[in-house]
Residue frames relative to the residue before (quaternion, step in Angstrom):
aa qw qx qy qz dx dy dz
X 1.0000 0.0000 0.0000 0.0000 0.00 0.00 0.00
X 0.4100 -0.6729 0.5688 0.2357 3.43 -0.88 0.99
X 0.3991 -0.6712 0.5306 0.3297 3.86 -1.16 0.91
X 0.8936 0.0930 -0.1209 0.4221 3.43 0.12 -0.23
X 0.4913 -0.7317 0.4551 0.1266 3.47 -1.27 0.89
X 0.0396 0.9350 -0.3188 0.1504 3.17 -0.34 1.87
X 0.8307 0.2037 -0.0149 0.5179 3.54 0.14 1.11
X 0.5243 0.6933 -0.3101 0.3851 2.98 1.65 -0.18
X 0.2004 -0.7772 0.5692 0.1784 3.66 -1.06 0.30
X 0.0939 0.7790 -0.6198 -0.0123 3.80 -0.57 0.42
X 0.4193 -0.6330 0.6379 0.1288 3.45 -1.59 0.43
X 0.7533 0.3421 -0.1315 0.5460 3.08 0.68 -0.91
X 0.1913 0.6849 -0.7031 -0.0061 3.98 -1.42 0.21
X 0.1791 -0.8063 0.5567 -0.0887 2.86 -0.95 1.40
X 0.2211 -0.9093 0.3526 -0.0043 3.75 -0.06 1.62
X 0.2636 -0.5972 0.6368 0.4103 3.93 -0.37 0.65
X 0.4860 -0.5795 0.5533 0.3491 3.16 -1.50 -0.56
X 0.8020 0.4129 -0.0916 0.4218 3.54 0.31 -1.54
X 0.7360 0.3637 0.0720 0.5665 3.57 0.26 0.80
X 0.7804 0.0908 -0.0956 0.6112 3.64 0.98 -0.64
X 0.5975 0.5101 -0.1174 0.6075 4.00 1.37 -0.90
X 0.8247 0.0058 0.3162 0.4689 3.18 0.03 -1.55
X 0.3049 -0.6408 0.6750 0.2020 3.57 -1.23 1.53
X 0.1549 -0.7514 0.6412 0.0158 3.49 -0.47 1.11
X 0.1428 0.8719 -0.4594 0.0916 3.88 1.09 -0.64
X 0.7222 0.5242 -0.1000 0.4400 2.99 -0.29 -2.31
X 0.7334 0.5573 -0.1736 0.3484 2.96 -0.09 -1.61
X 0.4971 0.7114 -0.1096 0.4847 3.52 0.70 -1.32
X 0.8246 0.2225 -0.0435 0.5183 3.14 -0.94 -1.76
X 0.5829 0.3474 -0.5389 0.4990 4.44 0.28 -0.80
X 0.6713 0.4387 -0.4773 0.3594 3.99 0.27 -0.59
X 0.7058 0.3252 -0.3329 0.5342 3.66 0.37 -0.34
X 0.5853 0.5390 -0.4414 0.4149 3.42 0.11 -0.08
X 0.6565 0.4405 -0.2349 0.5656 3.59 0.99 -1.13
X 0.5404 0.5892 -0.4355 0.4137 3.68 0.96 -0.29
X 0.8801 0.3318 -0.0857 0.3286 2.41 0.21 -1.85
X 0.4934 0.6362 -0.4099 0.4287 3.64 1.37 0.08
X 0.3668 0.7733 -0.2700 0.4411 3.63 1.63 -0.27
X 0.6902 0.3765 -0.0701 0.6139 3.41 0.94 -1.66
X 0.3417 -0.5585 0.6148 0.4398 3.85 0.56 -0.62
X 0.4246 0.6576 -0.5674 0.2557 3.75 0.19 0.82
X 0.5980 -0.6322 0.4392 0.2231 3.84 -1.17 1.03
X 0.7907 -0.5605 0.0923 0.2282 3.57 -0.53 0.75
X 0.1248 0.7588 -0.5248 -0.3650 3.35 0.72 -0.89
X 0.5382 -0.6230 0.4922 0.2827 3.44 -1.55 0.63
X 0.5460 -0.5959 0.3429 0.4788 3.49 -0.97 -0.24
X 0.4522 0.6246 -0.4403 0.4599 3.55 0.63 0.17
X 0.7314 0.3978 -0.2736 0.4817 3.44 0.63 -1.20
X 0.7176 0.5046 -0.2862 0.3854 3.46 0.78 -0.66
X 0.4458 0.5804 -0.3597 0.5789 3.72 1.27 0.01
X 0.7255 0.3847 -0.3150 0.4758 3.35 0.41 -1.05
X 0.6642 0.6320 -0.2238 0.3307 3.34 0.71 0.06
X 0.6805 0.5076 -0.1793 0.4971 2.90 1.79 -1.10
X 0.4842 0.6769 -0.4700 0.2941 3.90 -1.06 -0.16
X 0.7634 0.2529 -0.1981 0.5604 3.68 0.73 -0.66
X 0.7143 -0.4012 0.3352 0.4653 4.49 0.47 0.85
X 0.7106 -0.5337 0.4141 0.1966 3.16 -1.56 0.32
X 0.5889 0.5221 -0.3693 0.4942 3.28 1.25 0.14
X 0.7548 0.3656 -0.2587 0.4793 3.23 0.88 -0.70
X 0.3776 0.5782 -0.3973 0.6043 3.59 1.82 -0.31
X 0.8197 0.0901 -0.3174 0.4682 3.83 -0.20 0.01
X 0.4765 0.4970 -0.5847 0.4290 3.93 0.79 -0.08
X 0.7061 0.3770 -0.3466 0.4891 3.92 0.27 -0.48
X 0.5442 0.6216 -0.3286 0.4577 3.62 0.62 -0.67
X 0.7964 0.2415 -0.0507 0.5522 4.01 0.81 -1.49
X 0.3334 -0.7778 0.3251 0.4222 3.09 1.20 -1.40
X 0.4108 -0.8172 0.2604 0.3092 3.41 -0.28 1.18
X 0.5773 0.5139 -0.5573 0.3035 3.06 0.73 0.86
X 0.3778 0.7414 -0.5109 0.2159 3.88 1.31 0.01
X 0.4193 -0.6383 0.5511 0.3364 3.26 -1.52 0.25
X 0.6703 0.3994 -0.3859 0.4923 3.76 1.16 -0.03
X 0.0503 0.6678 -0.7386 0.0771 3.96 0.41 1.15
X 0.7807 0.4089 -0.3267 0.3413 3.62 -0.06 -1.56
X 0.7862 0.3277 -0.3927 0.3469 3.33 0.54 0.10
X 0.5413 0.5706 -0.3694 0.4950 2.98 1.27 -0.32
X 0.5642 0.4987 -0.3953 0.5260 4.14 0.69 -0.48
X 0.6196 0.5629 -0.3362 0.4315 3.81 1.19 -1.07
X 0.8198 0.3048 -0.1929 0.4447 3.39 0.43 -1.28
X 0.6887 0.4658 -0.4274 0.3550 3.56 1.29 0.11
X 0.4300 0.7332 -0.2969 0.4353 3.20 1.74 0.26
X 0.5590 0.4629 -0.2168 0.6528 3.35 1.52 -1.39
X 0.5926 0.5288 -0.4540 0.4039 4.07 0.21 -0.87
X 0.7486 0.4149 -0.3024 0.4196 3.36 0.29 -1.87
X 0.6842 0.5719 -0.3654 0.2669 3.57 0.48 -1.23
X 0.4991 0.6080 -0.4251 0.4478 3.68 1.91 -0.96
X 0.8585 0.4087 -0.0120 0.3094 3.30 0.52 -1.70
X 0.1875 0.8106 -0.5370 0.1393 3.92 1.77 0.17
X 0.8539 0.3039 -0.0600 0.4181 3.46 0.00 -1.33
X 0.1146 0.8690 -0.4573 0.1506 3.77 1.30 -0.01
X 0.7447 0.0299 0.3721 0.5533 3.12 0.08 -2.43
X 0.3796 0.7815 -0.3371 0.3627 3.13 1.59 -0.13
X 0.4393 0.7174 -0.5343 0.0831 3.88 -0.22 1.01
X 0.4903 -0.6622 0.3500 0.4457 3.71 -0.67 -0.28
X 0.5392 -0.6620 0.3271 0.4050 3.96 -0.96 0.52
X 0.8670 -0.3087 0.2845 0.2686 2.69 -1.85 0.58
X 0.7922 0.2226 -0.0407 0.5668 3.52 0.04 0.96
X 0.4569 0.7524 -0.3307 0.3403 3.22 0.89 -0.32
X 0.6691 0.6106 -0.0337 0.4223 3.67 0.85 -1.52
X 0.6558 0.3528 -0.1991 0.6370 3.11 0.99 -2.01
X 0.6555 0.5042 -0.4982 0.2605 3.82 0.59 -0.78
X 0.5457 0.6761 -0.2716 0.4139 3.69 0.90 -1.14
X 0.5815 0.6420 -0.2669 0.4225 3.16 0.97 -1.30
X 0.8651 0.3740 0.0618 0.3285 2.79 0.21 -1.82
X 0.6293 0.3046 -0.2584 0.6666 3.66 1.51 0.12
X 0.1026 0.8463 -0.4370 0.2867 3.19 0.97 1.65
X 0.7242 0.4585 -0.2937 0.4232 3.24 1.26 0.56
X 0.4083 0.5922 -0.3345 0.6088 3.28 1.82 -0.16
X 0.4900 -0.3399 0.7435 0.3026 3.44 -1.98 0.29
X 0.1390 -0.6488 0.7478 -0.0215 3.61 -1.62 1.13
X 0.1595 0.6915 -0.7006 -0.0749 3.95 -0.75 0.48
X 0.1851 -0.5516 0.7484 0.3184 3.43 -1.78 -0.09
X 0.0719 0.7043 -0.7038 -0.0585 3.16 -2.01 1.21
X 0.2229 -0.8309 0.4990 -0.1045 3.47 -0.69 1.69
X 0.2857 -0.5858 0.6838 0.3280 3.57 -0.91 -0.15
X 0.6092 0.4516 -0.5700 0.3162 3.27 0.21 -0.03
X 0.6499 -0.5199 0.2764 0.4805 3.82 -1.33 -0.05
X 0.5736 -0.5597 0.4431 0.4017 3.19 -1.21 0.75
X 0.7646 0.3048 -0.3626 0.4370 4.05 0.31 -0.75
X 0.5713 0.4407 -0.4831 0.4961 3.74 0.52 0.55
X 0.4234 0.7334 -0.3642 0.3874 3.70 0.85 -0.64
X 0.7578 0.4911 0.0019 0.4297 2.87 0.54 -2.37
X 0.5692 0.5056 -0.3456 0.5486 3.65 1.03 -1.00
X 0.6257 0.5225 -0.3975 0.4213 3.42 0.26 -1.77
X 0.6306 0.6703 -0.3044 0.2456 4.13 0.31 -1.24
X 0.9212 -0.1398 -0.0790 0.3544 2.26 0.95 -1.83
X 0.4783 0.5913 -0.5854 0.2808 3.02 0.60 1.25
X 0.6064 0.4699 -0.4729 0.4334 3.12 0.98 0.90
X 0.6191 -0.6856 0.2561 0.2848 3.39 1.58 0.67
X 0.7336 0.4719 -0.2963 0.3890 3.67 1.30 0.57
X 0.1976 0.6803 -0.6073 0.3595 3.15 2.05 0.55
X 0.6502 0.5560 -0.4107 0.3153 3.55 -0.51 -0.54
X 0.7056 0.2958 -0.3666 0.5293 4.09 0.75 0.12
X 0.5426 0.5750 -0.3689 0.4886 3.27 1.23 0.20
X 0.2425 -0.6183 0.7315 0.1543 3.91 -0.83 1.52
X 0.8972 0.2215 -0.0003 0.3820 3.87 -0.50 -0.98
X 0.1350 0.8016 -0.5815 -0.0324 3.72 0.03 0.20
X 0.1519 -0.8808 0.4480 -0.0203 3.66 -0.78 0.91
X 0.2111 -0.9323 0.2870 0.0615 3.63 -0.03 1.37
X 0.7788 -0.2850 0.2661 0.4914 3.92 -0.17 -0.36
X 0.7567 0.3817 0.0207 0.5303 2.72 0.96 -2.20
X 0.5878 0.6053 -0.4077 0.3490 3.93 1.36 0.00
X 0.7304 0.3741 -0.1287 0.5567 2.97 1.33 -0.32
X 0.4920 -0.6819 0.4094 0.3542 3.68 -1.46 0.32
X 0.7417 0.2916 -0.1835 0.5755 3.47 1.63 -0.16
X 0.2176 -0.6169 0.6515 0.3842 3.84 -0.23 0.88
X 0.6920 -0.2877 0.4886 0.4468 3.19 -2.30 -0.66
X 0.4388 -0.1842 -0.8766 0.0710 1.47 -2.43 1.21
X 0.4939 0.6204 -0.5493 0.2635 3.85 0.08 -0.73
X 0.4801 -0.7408 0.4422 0.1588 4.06 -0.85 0.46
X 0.3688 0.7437 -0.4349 0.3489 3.28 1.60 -0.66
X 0.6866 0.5058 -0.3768 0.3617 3.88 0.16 -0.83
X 0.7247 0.4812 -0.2413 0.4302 3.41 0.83 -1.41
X 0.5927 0.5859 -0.3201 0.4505 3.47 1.40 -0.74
X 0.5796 0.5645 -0.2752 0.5192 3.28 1.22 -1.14
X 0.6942 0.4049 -0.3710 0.4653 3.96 0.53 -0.63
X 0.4835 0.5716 -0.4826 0.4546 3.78 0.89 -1.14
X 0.7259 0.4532 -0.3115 0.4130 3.59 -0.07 -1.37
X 0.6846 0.4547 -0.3124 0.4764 3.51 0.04 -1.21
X 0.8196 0.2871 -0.1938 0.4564 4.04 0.31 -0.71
X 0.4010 -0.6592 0.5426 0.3320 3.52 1.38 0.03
X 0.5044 0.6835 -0.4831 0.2121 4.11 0.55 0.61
X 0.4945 -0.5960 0.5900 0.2283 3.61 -0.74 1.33
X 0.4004 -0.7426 0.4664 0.2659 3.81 -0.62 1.42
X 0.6476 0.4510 -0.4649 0.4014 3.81 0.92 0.32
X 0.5003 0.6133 -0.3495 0.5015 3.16 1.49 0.04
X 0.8520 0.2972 -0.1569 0.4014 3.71 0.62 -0.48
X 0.0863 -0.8064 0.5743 0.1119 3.86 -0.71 0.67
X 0.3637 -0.8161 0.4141 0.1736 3.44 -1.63 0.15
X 0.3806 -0.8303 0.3587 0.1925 3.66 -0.50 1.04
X 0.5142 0.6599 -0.4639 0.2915 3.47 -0.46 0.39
X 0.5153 -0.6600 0.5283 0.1407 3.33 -2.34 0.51
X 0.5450 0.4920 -0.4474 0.5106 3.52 1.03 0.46
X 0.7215 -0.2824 0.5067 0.3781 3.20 -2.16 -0.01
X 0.8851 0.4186 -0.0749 0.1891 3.12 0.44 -1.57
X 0.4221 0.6099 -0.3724 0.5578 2.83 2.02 0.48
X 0.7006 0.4008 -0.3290 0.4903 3.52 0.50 -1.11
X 0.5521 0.4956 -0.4194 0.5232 4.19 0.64 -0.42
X 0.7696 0.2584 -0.3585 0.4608 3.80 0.28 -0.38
X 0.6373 0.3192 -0.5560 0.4275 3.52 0.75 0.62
X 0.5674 0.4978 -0.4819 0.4451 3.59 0.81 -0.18
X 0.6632 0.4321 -0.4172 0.4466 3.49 0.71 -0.09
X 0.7385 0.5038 -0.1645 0.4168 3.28 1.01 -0.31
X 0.4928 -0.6865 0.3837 0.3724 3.36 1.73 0.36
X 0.5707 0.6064 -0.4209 0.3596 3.81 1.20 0.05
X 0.5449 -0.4671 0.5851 0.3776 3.52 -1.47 -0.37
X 0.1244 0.7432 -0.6413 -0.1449 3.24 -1.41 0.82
X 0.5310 -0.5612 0.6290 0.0860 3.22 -2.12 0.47
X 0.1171 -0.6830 0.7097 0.1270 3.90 -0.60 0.85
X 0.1611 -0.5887 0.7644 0.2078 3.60 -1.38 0.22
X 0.3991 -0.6257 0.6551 0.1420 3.64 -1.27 0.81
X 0.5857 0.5499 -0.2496 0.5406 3.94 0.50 -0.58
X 0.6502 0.5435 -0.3746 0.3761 3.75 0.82 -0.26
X 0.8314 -0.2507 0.2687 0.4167 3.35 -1.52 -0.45
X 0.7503 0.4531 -0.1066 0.4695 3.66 1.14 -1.63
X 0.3894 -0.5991 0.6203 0.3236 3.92 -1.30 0.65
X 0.7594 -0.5013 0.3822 0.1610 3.18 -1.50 0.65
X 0.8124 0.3996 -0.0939 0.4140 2.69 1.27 -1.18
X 0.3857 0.7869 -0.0105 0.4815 2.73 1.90 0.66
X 0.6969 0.2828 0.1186 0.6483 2.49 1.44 -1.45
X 0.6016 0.5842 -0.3827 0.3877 3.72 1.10 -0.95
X 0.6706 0.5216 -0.3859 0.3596 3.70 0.62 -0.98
X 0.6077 0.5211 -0.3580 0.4806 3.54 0.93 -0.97
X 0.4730 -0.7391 0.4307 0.2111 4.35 0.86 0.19
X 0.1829 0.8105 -0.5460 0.1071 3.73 0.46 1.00
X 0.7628 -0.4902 0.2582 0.3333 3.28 -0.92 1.04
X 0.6684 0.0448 0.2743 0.6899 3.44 0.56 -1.99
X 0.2197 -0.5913 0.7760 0.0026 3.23 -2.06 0.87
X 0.0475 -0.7702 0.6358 0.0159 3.10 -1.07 1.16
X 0.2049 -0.8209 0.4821 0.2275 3.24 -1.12 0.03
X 0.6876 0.0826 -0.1149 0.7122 3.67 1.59 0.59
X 0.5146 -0.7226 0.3362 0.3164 3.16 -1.03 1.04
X 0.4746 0.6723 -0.4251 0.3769 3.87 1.27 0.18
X 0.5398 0.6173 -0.4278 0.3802 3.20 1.48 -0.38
X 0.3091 0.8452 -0.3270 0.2883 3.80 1.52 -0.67
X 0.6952 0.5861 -0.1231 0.3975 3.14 1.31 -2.31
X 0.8518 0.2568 -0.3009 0.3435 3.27 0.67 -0.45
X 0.2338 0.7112 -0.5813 0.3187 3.79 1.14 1.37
């Protein structure tokens, strides 16, 4: 992967959310914590709970309780009702983030997440940046979250974008696999949820280390 992004031109940017948009952390971990204090289960810390996140809320509390408990369905229930108290808590976007949106004001912008699409949207806008977003795709919009490509395909279509024309943003594995499945360009942010070293073997396009670095595609 090349450190920095040079010369390049895209139409399209496609954003995770959690992690690449928005430190969602905080937020997060008081929901599982309040779950899991339900069961008489011990905290998890924030560290542990990041490592957890990237693949939806089901699998965010199967790791959280463990997927072998007999109380998943309630426990996914009451961490739903937790998270939903606490969306906007500690909940902001990173440094740079805004001015970046701003500023790539000619390109089509989508967000595709595993998380649900109608939290997504909340998360947006009440933090006031749904509005650079034509298309925002959720977990539940699709029959395959990420890795699976269906989402990114689903934006190409929706924006009319030629797949050399369009790249993807995000801090998991499982972003950069659904653009390689998808024939797209991808972008790691360092500053996210995932280590590098993590992520490097799996071959993203470009490494960033702040989303201002965006500006100079």
């Amino acid at each position: 992967a090349r450190q920095y992004i040079e010369q390049m031109r895209f139409r399209l940017y496609i954003f995770d959310l959690d992690g690449t948009l928005l430190d969602t952390r905080r937020d997060l971990t008081t929901a599982v914590n309040e779950m899991l204090a339900v069961f008489g289960v011990k905290p998890k810390s924030l560290d542990e709970v990041v490592g957890y996140v990237g693949d939806g809320i089901r699998r965010l509390v199967e790791r959280s309780i463990g997927v072998n408990s007999p109380d998943l369905e309630r426990a996914e229930e009451l961490f739903r009702e937790a998270y939903e108290a606490h969306l906007v808590d500690a909940t902001v976007p990173y440094p740079g983030v805004v001015e970046t949106l701003q500023m790539l004001d000619r390109s089509h912008k989508a967000v595709f997440t595993n998380k649900s699409h109608r939290l997504s949207v909340r998360l947006l806008e009440e933090l006031g940046i749904l509005h650079f977003f034509s298309v925002v795709v959720g977990g539940d919009s699709v029959k395959e979250k990420k890795p699976f490509p269906e989402g990114i395909e689903h934006i190409l279509e929706k924006t009319g974008t030629r797949k050399e024309d369009a790249v993807m943003i995000g801090d998991n594995k499982n972003d950069v696999l659904s653009a390689q499945k998808a024939g797209i360009a991808s972008v790691f942010v360092t500053y996210g949820f995932s280590r590098l070293e993590h992520v490097l073997p799996h071959n993203p396009d470009y490494v960033i280390k702040s989303p201002g670095e965006l500006l100079t595609l």
